[in-house]
N, C-alpha and C positions, 0 to 999 in steps of 0.2 A: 567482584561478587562471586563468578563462578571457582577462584581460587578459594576462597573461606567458606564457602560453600562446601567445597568438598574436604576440604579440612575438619570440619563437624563432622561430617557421616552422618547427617541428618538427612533422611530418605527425602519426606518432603520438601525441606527445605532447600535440598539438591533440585528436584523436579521443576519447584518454583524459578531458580535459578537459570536452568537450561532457558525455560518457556520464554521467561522475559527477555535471555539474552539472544534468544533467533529472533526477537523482532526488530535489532538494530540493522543486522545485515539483512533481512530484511527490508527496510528500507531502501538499502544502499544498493538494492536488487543482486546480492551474491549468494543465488540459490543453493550452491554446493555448500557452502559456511552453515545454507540454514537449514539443509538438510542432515548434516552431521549431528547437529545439536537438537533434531527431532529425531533422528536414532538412536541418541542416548536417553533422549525424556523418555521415549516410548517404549526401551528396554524396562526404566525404573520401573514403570506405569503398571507395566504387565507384572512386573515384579513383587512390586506392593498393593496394587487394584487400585489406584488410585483413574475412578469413573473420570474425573472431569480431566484432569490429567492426560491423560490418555487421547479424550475428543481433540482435545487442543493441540497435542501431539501429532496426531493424525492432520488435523488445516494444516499446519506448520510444514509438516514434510508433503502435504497435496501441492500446496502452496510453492514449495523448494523443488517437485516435479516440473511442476510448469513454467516454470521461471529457467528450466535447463531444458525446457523444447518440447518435456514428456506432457503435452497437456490435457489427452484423455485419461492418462492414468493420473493427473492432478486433479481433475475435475472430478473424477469418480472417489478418490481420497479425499476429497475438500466436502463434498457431498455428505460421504459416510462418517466426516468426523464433525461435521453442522446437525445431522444427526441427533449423533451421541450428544452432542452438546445440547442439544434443545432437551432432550431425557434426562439431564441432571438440574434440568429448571435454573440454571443458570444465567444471569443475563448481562454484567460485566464483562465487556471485551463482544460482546453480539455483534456490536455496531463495527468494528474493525474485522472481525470477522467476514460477515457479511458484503463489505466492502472488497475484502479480497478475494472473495468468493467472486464477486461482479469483474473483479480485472480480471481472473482468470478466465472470467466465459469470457470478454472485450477481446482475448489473446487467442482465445480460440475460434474465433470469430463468430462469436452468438453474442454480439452487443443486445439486442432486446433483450433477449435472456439475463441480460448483466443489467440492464437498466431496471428490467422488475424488480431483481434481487437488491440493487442497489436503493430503490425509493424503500423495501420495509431495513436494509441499514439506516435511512436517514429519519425514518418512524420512529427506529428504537432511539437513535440519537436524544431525538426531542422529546422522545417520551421519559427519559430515564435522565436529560441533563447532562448528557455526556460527551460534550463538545471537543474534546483532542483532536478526534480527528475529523473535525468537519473540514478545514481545509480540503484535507487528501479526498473526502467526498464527494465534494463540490467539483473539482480539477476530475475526476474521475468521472463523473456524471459532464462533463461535458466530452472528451474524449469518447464517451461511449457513443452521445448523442452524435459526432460528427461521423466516430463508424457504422451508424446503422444508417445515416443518410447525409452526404453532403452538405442540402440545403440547408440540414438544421445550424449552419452557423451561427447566425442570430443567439439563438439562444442559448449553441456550446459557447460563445463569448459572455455572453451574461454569465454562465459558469466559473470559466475562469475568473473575471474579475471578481465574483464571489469567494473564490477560493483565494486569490490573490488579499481578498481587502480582508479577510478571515486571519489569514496568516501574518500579515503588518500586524494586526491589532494582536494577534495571540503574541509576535516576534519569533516566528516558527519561518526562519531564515530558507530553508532544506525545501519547505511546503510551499515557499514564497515564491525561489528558481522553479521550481515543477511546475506552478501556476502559468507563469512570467514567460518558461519558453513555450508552453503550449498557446497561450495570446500571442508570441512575438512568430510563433510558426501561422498561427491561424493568420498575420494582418504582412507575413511573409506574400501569402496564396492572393493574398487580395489590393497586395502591387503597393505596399505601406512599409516598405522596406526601414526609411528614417525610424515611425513611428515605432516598428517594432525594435530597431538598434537601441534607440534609448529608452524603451520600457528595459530591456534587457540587462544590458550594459550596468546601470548601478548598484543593479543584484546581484549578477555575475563579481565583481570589484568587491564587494561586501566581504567575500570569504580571502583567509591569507591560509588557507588548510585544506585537505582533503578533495587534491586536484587532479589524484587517480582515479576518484569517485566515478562510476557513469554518469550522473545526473551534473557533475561540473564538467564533463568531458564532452559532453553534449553539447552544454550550454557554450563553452568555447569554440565548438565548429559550429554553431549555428549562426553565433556575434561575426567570425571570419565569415560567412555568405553572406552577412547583412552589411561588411564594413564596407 
């Protein structure tokens, strides 16, 4: 995409191009990948004036801040480009937005803070029908829950398994592992070692690719303490 992309010299269609492709490594949490490629959108941006361009620019690289350690200077970039974003009345991509706006307060240790911002992500979700990433919401909303208070286990596991049963039915295999070790770490803590080996284990087994990943790298020293 981003090869014929710049092959055209189409300004926008360049821009478009970066924006979508930092939310892969994104995923895969390699900040620096996703900081590079919100250096170059947000060079275009300023280039051409392209407003919303620009706001998304700015999440993208607050976002790539904080994921490399920097996370008051993430949080104050993620802030100022949610912003801009809400000024171009825009509302596709809110809800993913918003959502990683919440992990980054979770990282910086203001889970409340992440769980307000997190329930009006999951408003826009259901107001606007935009369900991709409800998995990642769900699993997210319970993580937060367990950092702002131990007890609330209860219902960061009702979490997971929402996001868990979200992601089976979407076949969002990636969302499924994330769910799966945060349940199999949660029933780790509460002496359910078996239980949590085999929630695990058939997820983990599922993938035959991308076993540099951190979220598979994870998942395999977590099966090794549970075997």
């Amino acid at each position: 995409m981003l090869t014929l992309a710049r092959e055209l010299s189409h300004p926008f269609t360049l821009m478009s191009a970066l924006l979508y492709a930092g939310q892969f490594p994104g995923f895969l949490r390699e900040g620096a990948v996703v900081q590079a490629l919100a250096e170059e959108a947000l060079a275009l941006c300023r280039e051409q004036g392209f407003a919303l361009g620009r706001a998304r620019g700015t999440l993208m690289r607050g976002w790539a801040f904080a994921a490399q350690g920097q996370c008051e200077e993430g949080l104050a970039q993620m802030c100022q480009g949610l912003a801009a974003f809400r000024v171009t009345g825009a509302r596709a991509g809110l809800a993913l937005y918003l959502g990683l706006l919440a992990e980054v307060y979770g990282g910086a240790g203001q889970p409340t803070e992440g769980l307000r911002t997190l329930a009006e992500a999951l408003a826009v979700m259901y107001q606007h029908g935009l369900y991709g990433f409800e998995a990642h919401l769900y699993w997210l909303k319970g993580e937060l829950l367990l950092a702002q208070w131990p007890g609330s286990a209860p219902e960061a596991e009702t979490c997971f398994q929402q996001a868990r049963d979200v992601a089976r039915r979407q076949e969002a295999k990636s969302l499924e592992l994330r769910a799966a070790m945060s349940l199999a770490r949660l029933w780790q803590q509460q002496g359910k070692r078996q239980k949590a080996h085999d929630l695990l284990a058939p997820v983990y087994g599922w993938f035959t690719e991308g076993f540099d990943t951190a979220d598979l790298q994870e998942a395999k020293s977590l099966l090794d303490t549970l075997a």
